[in-house]
C-alpha positions as CSV (number, residue, x, y, z in Angstrom):
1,X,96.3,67.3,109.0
2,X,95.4,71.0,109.4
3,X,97.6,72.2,106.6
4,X,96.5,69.1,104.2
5,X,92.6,69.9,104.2
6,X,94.2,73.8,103.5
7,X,95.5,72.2,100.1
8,X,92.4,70.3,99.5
9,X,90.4,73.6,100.2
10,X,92.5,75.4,97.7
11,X,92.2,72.7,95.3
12,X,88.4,72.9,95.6
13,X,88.2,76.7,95.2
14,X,90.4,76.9,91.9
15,X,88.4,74.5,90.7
16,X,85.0,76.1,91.2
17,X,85.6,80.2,91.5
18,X,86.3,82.2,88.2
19,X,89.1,84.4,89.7
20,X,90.8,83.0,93.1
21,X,91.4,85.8,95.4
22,X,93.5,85.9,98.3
23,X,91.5,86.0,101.3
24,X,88.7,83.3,99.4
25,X,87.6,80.9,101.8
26,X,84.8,77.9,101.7
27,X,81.6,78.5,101.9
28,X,79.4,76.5,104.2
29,X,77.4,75.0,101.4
30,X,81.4,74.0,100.0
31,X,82.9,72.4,102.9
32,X,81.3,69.1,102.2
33,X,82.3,69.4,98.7
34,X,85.7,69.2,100.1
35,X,85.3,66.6,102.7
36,X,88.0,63.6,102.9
37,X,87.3,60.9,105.1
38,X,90.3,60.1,107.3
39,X,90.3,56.2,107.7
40,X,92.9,54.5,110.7
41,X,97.0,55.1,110.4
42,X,99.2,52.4,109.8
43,X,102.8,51.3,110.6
44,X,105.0,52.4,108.8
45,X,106.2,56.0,110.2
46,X,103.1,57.5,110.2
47,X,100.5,57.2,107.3
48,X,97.3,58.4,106.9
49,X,94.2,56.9,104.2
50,X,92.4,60.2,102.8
51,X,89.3,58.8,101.0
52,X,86.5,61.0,99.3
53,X,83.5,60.1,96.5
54,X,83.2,63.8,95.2
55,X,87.1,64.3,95.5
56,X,89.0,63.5,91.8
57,X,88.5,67.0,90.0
58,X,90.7,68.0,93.3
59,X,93.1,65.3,93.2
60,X,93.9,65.6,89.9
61,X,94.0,69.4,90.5
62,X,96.1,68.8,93.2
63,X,98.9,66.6,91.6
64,X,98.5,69.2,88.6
65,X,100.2,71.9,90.7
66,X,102.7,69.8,92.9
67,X,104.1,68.4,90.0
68,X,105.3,71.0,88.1
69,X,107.1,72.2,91.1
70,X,108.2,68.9,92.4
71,X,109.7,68.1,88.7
72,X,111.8,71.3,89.2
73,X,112.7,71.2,93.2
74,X,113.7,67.2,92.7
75,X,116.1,68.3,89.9
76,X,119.8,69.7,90.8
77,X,119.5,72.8,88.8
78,X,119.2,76.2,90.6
79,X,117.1,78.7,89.2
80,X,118.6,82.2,89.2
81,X,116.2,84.9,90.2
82,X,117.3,88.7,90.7
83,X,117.2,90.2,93.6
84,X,114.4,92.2,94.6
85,X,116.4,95.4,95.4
86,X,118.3,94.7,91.5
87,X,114.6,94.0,90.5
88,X,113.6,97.7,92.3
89,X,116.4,99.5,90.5
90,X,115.4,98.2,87.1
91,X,112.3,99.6,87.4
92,X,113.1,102.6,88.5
93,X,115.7,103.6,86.1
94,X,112.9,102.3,83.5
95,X,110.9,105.0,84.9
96,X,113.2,107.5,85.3
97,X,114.6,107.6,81.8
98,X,110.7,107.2,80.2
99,X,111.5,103.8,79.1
100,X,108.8,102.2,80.8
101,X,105.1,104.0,80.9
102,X,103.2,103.3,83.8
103,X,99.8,102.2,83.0
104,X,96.6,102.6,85.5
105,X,95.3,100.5,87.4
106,X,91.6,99.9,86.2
107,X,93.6,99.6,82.7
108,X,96.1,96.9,84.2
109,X,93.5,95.0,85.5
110,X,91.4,94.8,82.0
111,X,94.3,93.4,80.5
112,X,95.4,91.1,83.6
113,X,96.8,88.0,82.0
114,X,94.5,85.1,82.7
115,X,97.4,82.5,83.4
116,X,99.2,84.8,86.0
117,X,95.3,84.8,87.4
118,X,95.5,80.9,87.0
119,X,98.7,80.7,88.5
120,X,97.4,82.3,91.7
121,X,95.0,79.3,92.2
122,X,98.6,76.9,91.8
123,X,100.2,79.4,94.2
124,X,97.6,79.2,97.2
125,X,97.6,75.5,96.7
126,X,101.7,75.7,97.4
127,X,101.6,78.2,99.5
128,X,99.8,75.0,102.1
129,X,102.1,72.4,101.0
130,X,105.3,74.7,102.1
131,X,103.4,74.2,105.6
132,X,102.9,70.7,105.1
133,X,106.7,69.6,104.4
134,X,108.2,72.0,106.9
135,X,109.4,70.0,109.3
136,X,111.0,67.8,107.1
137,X,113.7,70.8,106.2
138,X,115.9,70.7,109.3
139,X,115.4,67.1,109.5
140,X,118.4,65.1,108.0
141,X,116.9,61.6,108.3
142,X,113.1,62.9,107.8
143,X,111.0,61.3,104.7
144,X,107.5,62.6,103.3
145,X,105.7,60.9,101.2
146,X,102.7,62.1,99.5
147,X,100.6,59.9,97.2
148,X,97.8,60.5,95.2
149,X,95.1,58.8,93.4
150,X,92.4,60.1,91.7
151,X,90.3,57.3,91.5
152,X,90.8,53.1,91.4
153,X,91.4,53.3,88.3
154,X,94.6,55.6,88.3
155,X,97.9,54.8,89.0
156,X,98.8,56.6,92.4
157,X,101.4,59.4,92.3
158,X,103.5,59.4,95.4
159,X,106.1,62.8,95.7
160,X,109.0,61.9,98.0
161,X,110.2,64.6,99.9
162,X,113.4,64.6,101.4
163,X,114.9,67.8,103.1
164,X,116.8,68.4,100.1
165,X,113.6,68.3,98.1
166,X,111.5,70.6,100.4
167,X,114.1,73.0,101.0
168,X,114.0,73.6,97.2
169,X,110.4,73.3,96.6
170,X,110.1,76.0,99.1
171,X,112.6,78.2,97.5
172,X,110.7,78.0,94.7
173,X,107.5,78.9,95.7
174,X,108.7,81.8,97.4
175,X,110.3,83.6,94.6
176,X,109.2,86.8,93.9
177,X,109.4,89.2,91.1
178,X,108.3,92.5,90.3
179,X,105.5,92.9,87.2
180,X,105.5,96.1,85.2
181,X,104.9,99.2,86.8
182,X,100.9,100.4,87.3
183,X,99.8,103.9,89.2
184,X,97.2,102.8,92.2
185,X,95.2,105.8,93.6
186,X,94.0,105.1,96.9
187,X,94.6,105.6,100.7
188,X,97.6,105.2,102.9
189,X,96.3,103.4,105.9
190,X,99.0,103.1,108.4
191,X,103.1,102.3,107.7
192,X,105.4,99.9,109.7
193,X,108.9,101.0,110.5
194,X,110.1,96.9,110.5
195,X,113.3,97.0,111.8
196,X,113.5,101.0,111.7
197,X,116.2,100.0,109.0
198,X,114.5,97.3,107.0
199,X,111.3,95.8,106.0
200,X,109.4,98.9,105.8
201,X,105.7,98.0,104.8
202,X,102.3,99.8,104.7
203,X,98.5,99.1,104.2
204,X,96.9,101.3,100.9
205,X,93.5,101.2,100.2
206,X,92.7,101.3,96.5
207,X,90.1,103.7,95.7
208,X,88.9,101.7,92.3
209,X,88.3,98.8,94.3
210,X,88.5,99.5,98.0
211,X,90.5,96.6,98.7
212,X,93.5,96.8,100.8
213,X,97.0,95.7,99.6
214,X,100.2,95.7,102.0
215,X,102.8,98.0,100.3
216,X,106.2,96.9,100.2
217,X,108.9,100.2,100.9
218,X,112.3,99.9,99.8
219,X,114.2,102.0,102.2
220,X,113.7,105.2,105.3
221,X,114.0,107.8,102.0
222,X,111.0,106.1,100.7
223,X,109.1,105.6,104.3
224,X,109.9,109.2,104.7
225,X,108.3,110.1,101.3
226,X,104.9,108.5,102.7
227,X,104.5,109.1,106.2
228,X,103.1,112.7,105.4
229,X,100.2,111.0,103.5
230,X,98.8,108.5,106.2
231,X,95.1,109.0,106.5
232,X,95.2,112.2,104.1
233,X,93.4,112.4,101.3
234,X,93.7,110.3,98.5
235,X,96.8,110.4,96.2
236,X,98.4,108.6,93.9
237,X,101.6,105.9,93.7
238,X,103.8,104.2,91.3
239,X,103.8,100.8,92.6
240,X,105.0,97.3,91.0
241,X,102.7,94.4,91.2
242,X,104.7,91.7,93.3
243,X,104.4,88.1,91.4
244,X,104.9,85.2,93.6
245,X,105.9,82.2,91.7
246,X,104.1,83.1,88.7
247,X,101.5,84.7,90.1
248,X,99.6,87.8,91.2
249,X,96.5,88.7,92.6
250,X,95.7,92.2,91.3
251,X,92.7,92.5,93.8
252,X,93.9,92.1,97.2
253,X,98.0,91.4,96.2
254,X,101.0,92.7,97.9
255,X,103.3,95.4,95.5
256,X,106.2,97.4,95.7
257,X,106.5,101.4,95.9
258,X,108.4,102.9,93.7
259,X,107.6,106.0,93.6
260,X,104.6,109.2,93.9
261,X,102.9,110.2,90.7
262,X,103.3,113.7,90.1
């Protein structure tokens, strides 16, 4: 229930906000905007009526993004996506050999492609419905059925998932890839030592915008390279937006280091 009004509160914000940050939430003066009325559950495992007057723009909005990635996770094909740490060494040697000219920041973001901005709106909406059909994963016998219908006059859209299905849709929404390669100048707020052999990560504060952004670190060498800079002035990084699924929020979205800027 929770994670199903988090999908219709998604659905509602793409909709209605110009750029859909991360952290966006409803305002009061939304949440009826996004109301669904919950009418009685019948037999028949467990089902639930949604009903709403103001609710189609979402609906439709709402079978807009599942479907694309429903089409793909019902379909046997896997999708082969690099590595991160293959990903990391691209870039790098791009870097390295002048190949690939880091731009700045404030320049990346006047150029930030308006369908991976798009795409983040489709992202938060999944990132709710991987919560939603969860349980059904680890459940051999488990069935989830969602259906959807705009309004009387639609046909209703119902998306089946069995654990075969979720697992995959999941898969895919979690994929991650590294954009091109931008300098952020800002502030290193803390670091986390993750496993104290893994999943390094820190919090920079970017001077343009004074957002924060959790920064991804490859290895102890490039942990190491950092710690000296925690709450010291500001300096600068070469850092690779990290797209989710398509999608990246330039504002308050998670990259990679990759290196200082000299």
């Amino acid at each position: 229930m929770v994670n199903l009004q988090r999908v219709i509160d998604r659905a509602y914000l793409d909709l209605n906000t110009a750029s859909l940050r991360k952290y966006a939430k409803l305002g009061v003066e939304q949440q009826e905007m996004a109301d669904f009325l919950v009418g009685d559950y019948r037999e028949g495992s467990f089902i639930i009526p949604f009903f709403s007057e103001k609710g189609e723009e979402i609906a439709r909005r709402i079978i807009e993004v599942i479907s694309e990635t429903y089409n793909k996770a019902s379909s046997d094909r896997n999708e082969e996506v690099s590595k991160i740490t293959q990903q990391i060494m691209h870039r790098r040697s791009g870097l390295n050999q002048n190949i690939v000219t880091p731009v700045n920041f404030s320049d990346a973001v006047k150029v930030e492609d308006t369908l991976v901005t798009r795409e983040y709106g489709a992202k938060s909406i999944n990132n709710y419905v991987n919560e939603l059909i969860t349980p059904v994963v680890n459940n051999d016998d488990a069935l989830l059925e969602l259906s959807i219908r705009p309004t009387m006059k639609d046909n209703v859209r119902t998306f089946s998932f069995t654990p075969g299905i979720a697992a995959r849709y999941k898969k895919l929404v979690k994929q991650r890839t590294l954009g091109d390669p931008v300098i952020y100048k800002g502030f290193l707020r803390s670091l986390d030592r993750g496993n104290k052999r893994s999943n390094f990560k820190g919090k920079f504060t970017n001077a343009v915008t004074g957002r924060d952004h959790v920064l991804f670190i490859e290895n102890k060498e490039d942990y190491d390279q950092l710690a000296p800079f925690i709450s010291s002035d500001e300096f600068s990084i070469v850092a690779a937006p990290i797209i989710e699924y398509g999608a990246h929020d330039y504002m308050n979205g998670d990259i990679q280091f990759l290196k200082l800027e000299n």
